[in-house]
C-alpha positions in Angstrom: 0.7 -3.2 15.5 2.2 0.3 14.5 1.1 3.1 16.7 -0.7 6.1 14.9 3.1 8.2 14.6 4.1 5.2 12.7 1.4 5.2 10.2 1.1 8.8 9.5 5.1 8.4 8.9 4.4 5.7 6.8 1.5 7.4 5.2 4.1 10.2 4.5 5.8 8.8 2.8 3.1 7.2 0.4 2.4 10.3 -0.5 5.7 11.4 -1.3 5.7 8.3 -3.3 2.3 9.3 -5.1 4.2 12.6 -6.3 6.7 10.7 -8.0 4.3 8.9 -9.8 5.9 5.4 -8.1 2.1 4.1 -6.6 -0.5 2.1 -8.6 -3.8 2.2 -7.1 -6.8 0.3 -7.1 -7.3 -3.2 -7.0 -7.3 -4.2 -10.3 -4.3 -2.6 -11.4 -2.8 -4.0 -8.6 -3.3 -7.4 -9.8 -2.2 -6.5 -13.4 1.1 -4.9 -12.1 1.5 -8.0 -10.1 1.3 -10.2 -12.8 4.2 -8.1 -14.7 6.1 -8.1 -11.1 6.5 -4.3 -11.2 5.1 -4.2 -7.5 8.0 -3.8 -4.7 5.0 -3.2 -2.0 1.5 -3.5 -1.7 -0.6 -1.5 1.1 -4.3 -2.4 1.7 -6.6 -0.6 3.7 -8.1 -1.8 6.9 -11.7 -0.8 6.0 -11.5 -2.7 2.6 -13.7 -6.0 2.2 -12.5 -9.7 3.4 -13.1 -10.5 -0.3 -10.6 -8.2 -1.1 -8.6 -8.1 1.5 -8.2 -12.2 1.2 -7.8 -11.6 -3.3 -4.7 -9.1 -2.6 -3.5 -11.1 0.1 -3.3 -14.4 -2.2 -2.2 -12.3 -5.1 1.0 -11.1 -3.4 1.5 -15.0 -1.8 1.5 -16.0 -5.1 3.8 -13.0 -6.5 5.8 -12.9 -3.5 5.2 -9.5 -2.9 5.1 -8.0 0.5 1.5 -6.9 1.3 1.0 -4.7 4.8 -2.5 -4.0 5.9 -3.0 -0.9 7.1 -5.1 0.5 9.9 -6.6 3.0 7.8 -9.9 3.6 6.8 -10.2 3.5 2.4 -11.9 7.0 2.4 -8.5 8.7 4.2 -6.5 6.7 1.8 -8.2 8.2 -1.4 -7.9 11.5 0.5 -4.3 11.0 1.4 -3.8 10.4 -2.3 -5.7 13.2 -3.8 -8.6 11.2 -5.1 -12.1 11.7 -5.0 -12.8 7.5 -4.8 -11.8 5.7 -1.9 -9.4 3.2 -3.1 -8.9 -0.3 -1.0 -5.3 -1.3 -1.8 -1.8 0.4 -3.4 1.0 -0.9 -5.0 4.8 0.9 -4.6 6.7 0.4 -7.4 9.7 2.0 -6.4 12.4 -0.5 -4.2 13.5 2.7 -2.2 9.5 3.7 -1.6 8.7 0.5 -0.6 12.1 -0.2 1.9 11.4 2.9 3.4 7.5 1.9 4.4 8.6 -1.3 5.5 11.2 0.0 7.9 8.8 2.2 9.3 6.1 -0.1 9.4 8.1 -3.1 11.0 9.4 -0.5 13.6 13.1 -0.2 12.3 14.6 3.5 11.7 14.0 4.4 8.5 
């Protein structure tokens, strides 16, 4: 499990992502940039559902895209992101974005 320094690197750098418009968020367009396999990384918040947490999860099996939950509550998320709604899962569609998070996430430099 990545300690907190980790995530709020990783967190970071999702927002950093978010400025240059490279994050889809919400669940369903999630799934729809799945389908067109535009997603290099999806994140999914700790606090969202088992419903949706076991949807995205199958979604990226099927897709085989990389899917990292996140211990992070849905409400911080939206926060992190400028919203207003607390959104339970986003998609990086950027390959450097998305290498980045997963370095840091997996513990490697990044």
């Amino acid at each position: 499990m990545a300690d907190n320094n980790v995530i709020s690197r990783a967190l970071g750098m999702l927002g950093l992502a978010m400025k240059a418009g490279k994050v889809v968020i919400g669940t369903e367009q999630v799934i729809a940039y799945l389908k067109k396999s535009k997603l290099k990384l999806v994140l999914l918040s700790g606090s969202s559902s088992e419903g949706t947490k076991k949807k995205i999860i199958y979604k990226c099996e099927f897709y085989h895209t990389p899917v990292s939950v996140l211990a992070i509550e849905t409400d911080e998320l939206g926060r992190l992101l400028g919203k207003t709604y607390t959104p339970a899962v986003v998609g990086i569609t950027d390959e450097n974005f998305s290498s980045a998070i997963t370095k840091l996430l997996s513990g490697e430099n990044a």
